[in-house]
C-alpha positions, 0 to 999 in steps of 0.5 A: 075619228074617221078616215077621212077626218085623220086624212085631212088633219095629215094633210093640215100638218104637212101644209103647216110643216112645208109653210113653216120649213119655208118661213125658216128658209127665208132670212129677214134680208131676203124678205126685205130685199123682197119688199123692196123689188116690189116698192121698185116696182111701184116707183117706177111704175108711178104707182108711188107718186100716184099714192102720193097725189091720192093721199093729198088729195083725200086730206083735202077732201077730209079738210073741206067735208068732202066725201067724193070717191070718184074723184080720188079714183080719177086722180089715182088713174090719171095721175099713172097715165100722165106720169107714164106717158111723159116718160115713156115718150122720152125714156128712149132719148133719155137713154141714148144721152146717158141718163140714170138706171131710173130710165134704164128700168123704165125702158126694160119694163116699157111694155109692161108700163104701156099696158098701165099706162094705156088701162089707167087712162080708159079707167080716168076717163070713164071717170072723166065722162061723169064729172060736170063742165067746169071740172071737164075745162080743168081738166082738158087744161091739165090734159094740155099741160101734161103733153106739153110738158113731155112733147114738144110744142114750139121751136127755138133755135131751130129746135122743138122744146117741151114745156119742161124745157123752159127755162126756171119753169119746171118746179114751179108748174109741178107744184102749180099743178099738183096743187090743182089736182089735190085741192081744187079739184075738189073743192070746185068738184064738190062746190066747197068755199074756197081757202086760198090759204090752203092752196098757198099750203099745198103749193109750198110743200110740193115746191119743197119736196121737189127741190131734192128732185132738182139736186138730184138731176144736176148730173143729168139737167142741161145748164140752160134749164136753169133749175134752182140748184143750178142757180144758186148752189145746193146748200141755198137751194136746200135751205130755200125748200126749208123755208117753203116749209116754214112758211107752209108750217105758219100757214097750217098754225094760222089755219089751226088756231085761227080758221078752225080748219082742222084738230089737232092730231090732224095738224100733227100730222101735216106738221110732222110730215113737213119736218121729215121733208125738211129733214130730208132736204137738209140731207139731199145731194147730188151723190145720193142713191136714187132710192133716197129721193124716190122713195124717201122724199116721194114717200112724204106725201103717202106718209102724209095721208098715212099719219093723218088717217091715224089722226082720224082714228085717235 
C-alpha cells in the first residue's frame, strides 16, 4: 500500500469514528425532538397544509388519468402564498387579542415567512402565465376569495369584515375552496368528465376534518362567527364531522362497486384515511395541544396521498 492509499484509509477511519462517536451522542428523544422542530417548521411555514392540498389533488389526477406537473407545482406554490399571506397580514392583531403560540411563532419568524411567502407567489404565477383562459378565470375568483377572506372588504356597524367574519361561513368556503383547487382544477385543466360525485367526496372530508379546527378555536373565535361548535356544542359538532365522513365513505363505496373509478387498494387507501380522521375528530377538544390538530388532523390529508401512493406500488 502507498503512502497515499494508507492516508486515505486513516482519514476514512476517523470520518467514521467521529460519525459513529456522534451517532452515540444523540439519544433517540434528542433526535425526535429534532424532527419534530422541523415538522414545526413546516406547520407553521404552510408547507404542511400545502402537502396536504398537493397530496389531494394528485389522487385527483391519478383518478381522473391526468398526468399534469405543472398544475400540482402551482397548487403546491400557491397554496403557501395564500396561507401565508392570510396570516401574516393578520398575525400582529391576532397577538395583540391574546391568540395562541401558533401566531406568537408566526410573528417571530415573520420575515423569514415573507421571504416564502413572496418566492411561492413569483413561482404560482409563472406557473399561472401558462394555464388557458377558463382556468385563469378560477383562479382570479380563487385569488379574490383568498384576500377577501384575510382583508377586510365591506363595513358593518361602522366596522371592516373579512370574509371569514361572516357569520357560519368560514368551514364551509374552505372546504368549497379546497374542493376546487383539488378536483376541479384538473379535471377542467385537463378537460376530464366531470364526476359530481367526487366533488361531494372531497367536500365532505375537507368540511370533516376542519371541524376539529373550529373545536380548536373556541377559546379564540368571537361568538358572533357562529362556528358549529359554537352552535351546537362540541360533542354534536364531533359526530356532525363523523357523519360527513360516513357519508363520503358511501360515496367512494358507490364510485368503487358502481363507476369503476378507482381499484381496490386505492379505495383502502381513501377508506382508511377517513377512519383515522374520524378517529381523530371523536377525540378532539378544545384543551388539546395545538400539535394534535395541526399535525395530526392536518396530517390526514399528506397520509391520504401517502397510502394511496402505496396502493399504486401493490
Amino acid at each position: 500500500m502507498s503512502d497515499c492509499e494508507f492516508l486515505n484509509v486513516a482519514k476514512l477511519r476517523i470520518i467514521g469514528t467521529l460519525l459513529n462517536s456522534f451517532v452515540k451522542n444523540i439519544s433517540t428523544f434528542d433526535m425526535m425532538r429534532f424532527l419534530l422542530k422541523i415538522l414545526d417548521f413546516l406547520v407553521v411555514s404552510n408547507i404542511y397544509v400545502a402537502l396536504g392540498v398537493l397530496s389531494l389533488t394528485w389522487i385527483s389526477q391519478e383518478l381522473n388519468d391526468i398526468e399534469n406537473t405543472n398544475l400540482l407545482f402551482f397548487v403546491f406554490a400557491s397554496t403557501i402564498f395564500a396561507y401565508n399571506f392570510t396570516r401574516l397580514v393578520r398575525v400582529h392583531p391576532m397577538l395583540l387579542e391574546g391568540e395562541s403560540v401558533r401566531h406568537d411563532n408566526i410573528f417571530r419568524l415573520r420575515s423569514l415567512l415573507w421571504i416564502l411567502c413572496i418566492a411561492s407567489g413569483i413561482w404560482a404565477f409563472y406557473l399561472f402565465l401558462q394555464f388557458d383562459k377558463l382556468i385563469s378565470s378560477l383562479i382570479y375568483f380563487m385569488a379574490a376569495v383568498s384576500i377577501a377572506y384575510a382583508i377586510p372588504i365591506y363595513k358593518k356597524d361602522g366596522s371592516w369584515v373579512r370574509l371569514r367574519d361572516v357569520p357560519g361561513i368560514k368551514i364551509f368556503l374552505i372546504a368549497f375552496v379546497w374542493t376546487l383547487v383539488t378536483v376541479s382544477f384538473p379535471v377542467l385543466e385537463q378537460g376530464a368528465p366531470f364526476r359530481f360525485l367526487e366533488h361531494i367526496e372531497r367536500f365532505l372530508f375537507v368540511f370533516a376534518i376542519t371541524i376539529p379546527f373550529d373545536i380548536r378555536d373556541m377559546r379564540f373565535d368571537d361568538f358572533s362567527l357562529l362556528t358549529i361548535p359554537q352552535i351546537l356544542g362540541i360533542r354534536k359538532s364531533r359526530w356532525i364531522g363523523i357523519g360527513a365522513l360516513l357519508f363520503a365513505e358511501l360515496i367512494l363505496a358507490y364510485r368503487f362497486f358502481f363507476e369503476d373509478a378507482m381499484g381496490l387498494w386505492q379505495a383502502l387507501a381513501i377508506y382508511l384515511t377517513y377512519e383515522l380522521a374520524a378517529l381523530l375528530i371523536y377525540k378532539s377538544h378544545p384543551q388539546l395541544p395545538e400539535r394534535y390538530v395541526t399535525h395530526g388532523v392536518e396530517g390526514t390529508s399528506i397520509l391520504m396521498g401517502l397510502l394511496f401512493l402505496l396502493s399504486q406500488l401493490i
